[in-house]
N, CA, C and O atoms as a GROMACS GRO file, in nm:
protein
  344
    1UNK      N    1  -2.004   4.779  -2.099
    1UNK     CA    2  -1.896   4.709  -2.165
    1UNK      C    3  -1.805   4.639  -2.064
    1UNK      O    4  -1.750   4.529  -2.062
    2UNK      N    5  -1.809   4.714  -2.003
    2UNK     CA    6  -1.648   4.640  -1.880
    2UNK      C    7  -1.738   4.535  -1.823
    2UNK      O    8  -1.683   4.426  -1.807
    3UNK      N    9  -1.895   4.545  -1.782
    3UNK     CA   10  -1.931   4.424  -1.723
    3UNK      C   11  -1.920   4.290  -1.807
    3UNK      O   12  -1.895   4.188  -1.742
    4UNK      N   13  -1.937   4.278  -1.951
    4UNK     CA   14  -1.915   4.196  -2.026
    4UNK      C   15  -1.814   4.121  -2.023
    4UNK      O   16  -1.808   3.998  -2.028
    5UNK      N   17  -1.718   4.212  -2.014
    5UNK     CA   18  -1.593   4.173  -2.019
    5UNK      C   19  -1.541   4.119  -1.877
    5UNK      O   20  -1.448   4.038  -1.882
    6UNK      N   21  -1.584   4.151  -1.765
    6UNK     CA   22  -1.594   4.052  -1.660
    6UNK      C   23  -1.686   3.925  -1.609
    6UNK      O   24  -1.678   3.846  -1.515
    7UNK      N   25  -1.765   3.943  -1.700
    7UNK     CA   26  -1.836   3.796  -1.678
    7UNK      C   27  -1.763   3.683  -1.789
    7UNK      O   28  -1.771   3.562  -1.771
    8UNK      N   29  -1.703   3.735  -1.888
    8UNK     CA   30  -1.629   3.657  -2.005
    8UNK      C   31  -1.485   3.570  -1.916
    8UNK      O   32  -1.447   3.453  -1.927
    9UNK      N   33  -1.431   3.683  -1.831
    9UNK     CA   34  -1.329   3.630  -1.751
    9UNK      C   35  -1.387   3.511  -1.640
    9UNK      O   36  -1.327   3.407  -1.610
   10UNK      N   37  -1.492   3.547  -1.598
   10UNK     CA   38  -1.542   3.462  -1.485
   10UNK      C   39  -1.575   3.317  -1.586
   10UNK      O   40  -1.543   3.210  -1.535
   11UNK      N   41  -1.627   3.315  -1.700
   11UNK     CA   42  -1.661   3.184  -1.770
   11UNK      C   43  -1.526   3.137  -1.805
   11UNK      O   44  -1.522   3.015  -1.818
   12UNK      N   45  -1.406   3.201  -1.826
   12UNK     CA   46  -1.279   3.170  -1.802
   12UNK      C   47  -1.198   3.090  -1.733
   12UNK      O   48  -1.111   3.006  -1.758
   13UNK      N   49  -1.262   3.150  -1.617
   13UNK     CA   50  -1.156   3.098  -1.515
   13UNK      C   51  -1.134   2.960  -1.501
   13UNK      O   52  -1.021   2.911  -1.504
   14UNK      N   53  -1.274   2.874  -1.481
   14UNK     CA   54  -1.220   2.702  -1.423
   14UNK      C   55  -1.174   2.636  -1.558
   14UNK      O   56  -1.136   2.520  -1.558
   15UNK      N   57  -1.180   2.720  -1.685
   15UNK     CA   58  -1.076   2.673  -1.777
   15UNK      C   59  -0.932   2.631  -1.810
   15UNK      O   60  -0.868   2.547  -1.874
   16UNK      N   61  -0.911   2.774  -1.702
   16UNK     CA   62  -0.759   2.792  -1.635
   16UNK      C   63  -0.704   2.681  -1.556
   16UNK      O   64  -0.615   2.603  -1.593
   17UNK      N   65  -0.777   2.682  -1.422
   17UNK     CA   66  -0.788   2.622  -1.344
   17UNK      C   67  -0.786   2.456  -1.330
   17UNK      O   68  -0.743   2.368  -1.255
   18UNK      N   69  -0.847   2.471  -1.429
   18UNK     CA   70  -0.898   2.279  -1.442
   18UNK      C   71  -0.777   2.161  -1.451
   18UNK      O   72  -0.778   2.048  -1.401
   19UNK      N   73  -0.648   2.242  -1.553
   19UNK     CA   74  -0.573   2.063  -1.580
   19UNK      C   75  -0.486   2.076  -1.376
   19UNK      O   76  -0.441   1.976  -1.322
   20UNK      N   77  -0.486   2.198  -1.315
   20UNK     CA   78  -0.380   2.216  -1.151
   20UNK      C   79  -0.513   2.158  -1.113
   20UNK      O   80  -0.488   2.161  -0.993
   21UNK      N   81  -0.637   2.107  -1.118
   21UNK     CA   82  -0.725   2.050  -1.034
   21UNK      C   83  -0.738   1.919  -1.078
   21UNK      O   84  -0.752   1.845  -0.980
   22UNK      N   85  -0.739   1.852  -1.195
   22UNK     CA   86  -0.722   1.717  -1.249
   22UNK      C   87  -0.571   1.673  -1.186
   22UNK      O   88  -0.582   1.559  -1.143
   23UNK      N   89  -0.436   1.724  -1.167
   23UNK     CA   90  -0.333   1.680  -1.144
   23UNK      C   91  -0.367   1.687  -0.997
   23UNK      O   92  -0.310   1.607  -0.923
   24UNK      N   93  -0.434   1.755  -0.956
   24UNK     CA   94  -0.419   1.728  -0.772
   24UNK      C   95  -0.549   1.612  -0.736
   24UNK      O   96  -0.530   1.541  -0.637
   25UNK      N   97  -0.645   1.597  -0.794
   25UNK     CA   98  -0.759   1.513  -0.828
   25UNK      C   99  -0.637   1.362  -0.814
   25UNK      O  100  -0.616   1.291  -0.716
   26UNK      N  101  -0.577   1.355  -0.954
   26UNK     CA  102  -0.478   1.242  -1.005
   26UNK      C  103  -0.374   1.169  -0.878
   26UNK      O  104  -0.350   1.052  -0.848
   27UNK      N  105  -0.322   1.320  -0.816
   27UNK     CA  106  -0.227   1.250  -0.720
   27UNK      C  107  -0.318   1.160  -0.590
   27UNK      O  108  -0.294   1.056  -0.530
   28UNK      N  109  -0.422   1.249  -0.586
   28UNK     CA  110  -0.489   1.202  -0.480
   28UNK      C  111  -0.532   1.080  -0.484
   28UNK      O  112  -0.501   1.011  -0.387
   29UNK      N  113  -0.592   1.031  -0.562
   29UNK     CA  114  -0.654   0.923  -0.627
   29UNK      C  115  -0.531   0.826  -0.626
   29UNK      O  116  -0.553   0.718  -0.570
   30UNK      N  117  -0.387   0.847  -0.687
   30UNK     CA  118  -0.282   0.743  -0.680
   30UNK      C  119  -0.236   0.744  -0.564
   30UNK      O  120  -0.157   0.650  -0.551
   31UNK      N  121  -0.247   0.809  -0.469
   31UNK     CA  122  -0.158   0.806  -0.368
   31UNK      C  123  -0.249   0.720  -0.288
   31UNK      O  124  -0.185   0.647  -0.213
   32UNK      N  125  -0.397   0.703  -0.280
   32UNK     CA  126  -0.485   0.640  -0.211
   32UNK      C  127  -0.493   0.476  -0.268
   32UNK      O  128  -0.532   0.380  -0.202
   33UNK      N  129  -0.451   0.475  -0.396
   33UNK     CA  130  -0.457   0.357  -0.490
   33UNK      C  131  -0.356   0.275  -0.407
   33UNK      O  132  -0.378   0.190  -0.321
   34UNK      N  133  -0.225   0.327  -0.461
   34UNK     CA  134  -0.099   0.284  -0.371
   34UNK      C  135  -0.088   0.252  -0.260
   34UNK      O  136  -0.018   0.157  -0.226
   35UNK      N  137  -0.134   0.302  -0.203
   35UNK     CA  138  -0.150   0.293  -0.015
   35UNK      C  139  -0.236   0.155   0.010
   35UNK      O  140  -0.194   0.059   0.074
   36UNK      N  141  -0.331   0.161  -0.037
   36UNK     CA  142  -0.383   0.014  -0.028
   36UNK      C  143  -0.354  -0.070  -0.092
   36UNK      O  144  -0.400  -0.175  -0.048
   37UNK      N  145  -0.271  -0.085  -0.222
   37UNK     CA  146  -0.213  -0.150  -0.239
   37UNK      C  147  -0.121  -0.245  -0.225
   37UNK      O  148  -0.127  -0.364  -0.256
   38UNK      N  149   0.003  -0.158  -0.154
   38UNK     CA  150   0.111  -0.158  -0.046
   38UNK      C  151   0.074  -0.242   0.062
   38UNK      O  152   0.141  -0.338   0.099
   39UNK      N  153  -0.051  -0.199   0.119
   39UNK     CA  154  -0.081  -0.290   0.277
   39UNK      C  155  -0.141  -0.405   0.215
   39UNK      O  156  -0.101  -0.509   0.267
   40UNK      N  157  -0.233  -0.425   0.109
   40UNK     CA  158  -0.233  -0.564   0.094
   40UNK      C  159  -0.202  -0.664   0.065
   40UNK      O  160  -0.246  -0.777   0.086
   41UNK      N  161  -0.085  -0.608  -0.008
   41UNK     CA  162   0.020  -0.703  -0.049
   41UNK      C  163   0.112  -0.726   0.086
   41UNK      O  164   0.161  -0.837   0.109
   42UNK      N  165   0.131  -0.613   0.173
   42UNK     CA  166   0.168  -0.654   0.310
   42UNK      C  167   0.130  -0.779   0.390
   42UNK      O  168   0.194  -0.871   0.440
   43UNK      N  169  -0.027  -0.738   0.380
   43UNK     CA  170  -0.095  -0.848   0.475
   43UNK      C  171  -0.076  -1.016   0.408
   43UNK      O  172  -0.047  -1.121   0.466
   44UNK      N  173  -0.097  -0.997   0.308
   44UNK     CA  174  -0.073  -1.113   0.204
   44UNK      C  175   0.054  -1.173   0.239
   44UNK      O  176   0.048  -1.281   0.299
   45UNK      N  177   0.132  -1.139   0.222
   45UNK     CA  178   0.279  -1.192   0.259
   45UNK      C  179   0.312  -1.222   0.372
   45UNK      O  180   0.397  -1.310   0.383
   46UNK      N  181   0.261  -1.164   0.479
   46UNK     CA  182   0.277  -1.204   0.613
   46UNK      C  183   0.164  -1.308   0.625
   46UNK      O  184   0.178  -1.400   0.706
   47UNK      N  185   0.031  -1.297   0.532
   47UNK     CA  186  -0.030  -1.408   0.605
   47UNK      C  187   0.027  -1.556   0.546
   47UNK      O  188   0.013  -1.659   0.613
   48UNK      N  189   0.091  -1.557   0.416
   48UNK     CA  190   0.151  -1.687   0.322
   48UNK      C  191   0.286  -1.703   0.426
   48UNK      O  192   0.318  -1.822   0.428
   49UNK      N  193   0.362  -1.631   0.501
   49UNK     CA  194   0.481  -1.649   0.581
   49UNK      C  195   0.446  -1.710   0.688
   49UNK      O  196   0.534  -1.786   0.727
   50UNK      N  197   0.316  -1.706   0.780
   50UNK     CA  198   0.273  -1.734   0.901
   50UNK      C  199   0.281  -1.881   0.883
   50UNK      O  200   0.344  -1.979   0.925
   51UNK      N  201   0.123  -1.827   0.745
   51UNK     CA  202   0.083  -1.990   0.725
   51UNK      C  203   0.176  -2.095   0.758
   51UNK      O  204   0.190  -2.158   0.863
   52UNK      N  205   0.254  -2.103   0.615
   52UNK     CA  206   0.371  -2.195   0.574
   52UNK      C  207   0.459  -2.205   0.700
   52UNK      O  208   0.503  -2.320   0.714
   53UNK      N  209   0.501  -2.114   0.801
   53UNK     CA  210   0.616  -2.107   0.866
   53UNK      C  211   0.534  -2.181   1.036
   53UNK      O  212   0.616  -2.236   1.110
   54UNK      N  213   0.427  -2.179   1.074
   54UNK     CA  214   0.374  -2.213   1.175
   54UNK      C  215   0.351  -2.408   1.191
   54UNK      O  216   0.369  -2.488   1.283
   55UNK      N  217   0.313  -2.419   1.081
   55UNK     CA  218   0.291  -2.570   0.987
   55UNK      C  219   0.402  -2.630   1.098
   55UNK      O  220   0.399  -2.690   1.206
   56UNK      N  221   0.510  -2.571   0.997
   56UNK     CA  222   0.682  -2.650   1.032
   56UNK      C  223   0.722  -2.622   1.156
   56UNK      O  224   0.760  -2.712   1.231
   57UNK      N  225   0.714  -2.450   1.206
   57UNK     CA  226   0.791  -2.412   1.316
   57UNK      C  227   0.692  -2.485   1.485
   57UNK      O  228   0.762  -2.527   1.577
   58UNK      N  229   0.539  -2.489   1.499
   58UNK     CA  230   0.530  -2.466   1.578
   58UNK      C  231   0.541  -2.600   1.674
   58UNK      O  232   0.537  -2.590   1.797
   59UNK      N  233   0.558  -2.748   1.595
   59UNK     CA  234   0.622  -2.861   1.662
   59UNK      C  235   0.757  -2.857   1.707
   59UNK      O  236   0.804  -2.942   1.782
   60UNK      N  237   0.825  -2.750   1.658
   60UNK     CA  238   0.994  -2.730   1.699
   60UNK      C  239   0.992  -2.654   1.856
   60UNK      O  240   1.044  -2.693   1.960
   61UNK      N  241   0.885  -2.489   1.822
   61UNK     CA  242   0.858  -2.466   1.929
   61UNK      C  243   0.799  -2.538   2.083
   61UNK      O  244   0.837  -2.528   2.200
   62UNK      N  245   0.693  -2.611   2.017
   62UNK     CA  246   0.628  -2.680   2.176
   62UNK      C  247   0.746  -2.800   2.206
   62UNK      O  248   0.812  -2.796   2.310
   63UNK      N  249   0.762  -2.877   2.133
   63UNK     CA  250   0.795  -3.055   2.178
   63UNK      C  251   0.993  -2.996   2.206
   63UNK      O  252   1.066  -3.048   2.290
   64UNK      N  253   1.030  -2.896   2.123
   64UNK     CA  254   1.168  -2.936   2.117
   64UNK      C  255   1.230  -2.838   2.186
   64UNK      O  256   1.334  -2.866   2.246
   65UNK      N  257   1.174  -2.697   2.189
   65UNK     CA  258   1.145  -2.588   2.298
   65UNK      C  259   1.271  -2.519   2.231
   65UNK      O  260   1.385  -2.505   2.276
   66UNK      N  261   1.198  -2.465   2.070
   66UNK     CA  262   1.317  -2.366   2.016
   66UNK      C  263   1.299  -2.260   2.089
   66UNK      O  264   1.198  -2.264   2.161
   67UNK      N  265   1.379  -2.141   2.097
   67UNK     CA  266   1.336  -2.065   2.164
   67UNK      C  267   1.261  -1.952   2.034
   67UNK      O  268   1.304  -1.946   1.919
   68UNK      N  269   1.156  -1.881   2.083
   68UNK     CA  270   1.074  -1.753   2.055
   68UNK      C  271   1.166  -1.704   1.945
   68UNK      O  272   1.158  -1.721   1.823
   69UNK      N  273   1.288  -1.616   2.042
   69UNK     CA  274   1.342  -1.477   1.908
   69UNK      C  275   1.402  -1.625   1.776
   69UNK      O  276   1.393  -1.598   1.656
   70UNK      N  277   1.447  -1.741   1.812
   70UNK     CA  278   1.488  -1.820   1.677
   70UNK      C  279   1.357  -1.848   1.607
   70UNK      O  280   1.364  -1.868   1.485
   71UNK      N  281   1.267  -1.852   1.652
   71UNK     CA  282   1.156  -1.840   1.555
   71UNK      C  283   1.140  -1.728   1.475
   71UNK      O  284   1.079  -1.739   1.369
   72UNK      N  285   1.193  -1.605   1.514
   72UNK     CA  286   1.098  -1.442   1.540
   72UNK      C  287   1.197  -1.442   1.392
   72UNK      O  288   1.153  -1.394   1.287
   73UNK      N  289   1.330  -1.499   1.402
   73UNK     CA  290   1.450  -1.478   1.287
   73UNK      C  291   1.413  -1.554   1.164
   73UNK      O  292   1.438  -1.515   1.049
   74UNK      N  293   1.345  -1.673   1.198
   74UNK     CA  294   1.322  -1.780   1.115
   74UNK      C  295   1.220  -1.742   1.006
   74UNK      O  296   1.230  -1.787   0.892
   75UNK      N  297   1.103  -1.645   1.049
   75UNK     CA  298   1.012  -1.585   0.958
   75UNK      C  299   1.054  -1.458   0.913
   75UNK      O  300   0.982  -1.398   0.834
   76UNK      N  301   1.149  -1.413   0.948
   76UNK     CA  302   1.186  -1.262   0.877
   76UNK      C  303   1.289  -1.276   0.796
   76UNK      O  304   1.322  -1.194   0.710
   77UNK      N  305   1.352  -1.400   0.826
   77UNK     CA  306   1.438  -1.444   0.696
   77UNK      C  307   1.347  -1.508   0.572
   77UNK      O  308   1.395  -1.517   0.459
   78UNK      N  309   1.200  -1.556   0.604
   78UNK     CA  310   1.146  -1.632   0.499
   78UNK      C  311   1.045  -1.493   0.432
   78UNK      O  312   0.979  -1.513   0.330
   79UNK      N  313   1.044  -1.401   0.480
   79UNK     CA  314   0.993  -1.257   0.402
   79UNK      C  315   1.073  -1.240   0.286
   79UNK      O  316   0.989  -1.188   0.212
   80UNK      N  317   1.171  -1.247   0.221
   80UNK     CA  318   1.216  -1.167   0.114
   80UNK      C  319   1.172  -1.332   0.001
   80UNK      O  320   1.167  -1.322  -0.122
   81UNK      N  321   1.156  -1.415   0.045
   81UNK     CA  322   1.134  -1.564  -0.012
   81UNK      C  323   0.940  -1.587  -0.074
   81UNK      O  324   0.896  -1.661  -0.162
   82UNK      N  325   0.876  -1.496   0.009
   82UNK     CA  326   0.746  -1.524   0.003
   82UNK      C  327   0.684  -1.361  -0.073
   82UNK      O  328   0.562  -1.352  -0.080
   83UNK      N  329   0.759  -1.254  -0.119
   83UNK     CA  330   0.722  -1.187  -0.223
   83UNK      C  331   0.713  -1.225  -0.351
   83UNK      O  332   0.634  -1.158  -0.418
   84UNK      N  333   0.774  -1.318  -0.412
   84UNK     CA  334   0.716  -1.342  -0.566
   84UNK      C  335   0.571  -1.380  -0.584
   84UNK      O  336   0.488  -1.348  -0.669
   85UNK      N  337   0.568  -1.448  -0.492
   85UNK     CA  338   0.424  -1.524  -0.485
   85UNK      C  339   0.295  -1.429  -0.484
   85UNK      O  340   0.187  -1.468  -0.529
   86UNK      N  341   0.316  -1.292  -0.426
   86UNK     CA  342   0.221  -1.201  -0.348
   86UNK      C  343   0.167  -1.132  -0.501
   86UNK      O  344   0.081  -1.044  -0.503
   0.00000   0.00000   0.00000
């Protein structure tokens, strides 16, 4: 009798178990979703900021000799401008 009754518990258990393994399954899965998400919309935005900002900036740089960090300011001010698009 008692063995019965421990194999009944053992068919039990990943019953128990299952929705704390679907929620850690879940986070895992979003947290990996997100993460690449995040960076490609990163890369995206920096590459639409380069683009657009190299076009205009880099005749200022060679011929007119802006300096470097006024460039370095010039694209980190055009970052909060080039997220809708992303």
């Amino acid at each position: 009798m008692a063995k019965a009754q421990w194999f009944r518990l053992l068919d039990s258990f990943p019953e128990i178990l299952q929705p704390v393994a679907i929620r850690i399954f879940d986070r895992y899965l979003a947290r990996g979703i997100l993460l690449q998400t995040v960076s490609a919309a990163t890369v995206l935005c920096m590459a639409l900021v380069v683009n657009n900002l190299l076009r205009e900036l880099l005749p200022l740089i060679i011929y007119q000799r802006l300096p470097i960090l006024s460039a370095m300011g010039l694209v980190a001010a055009a970052i909060p401008f080039t997220l809708p698009y992303v």
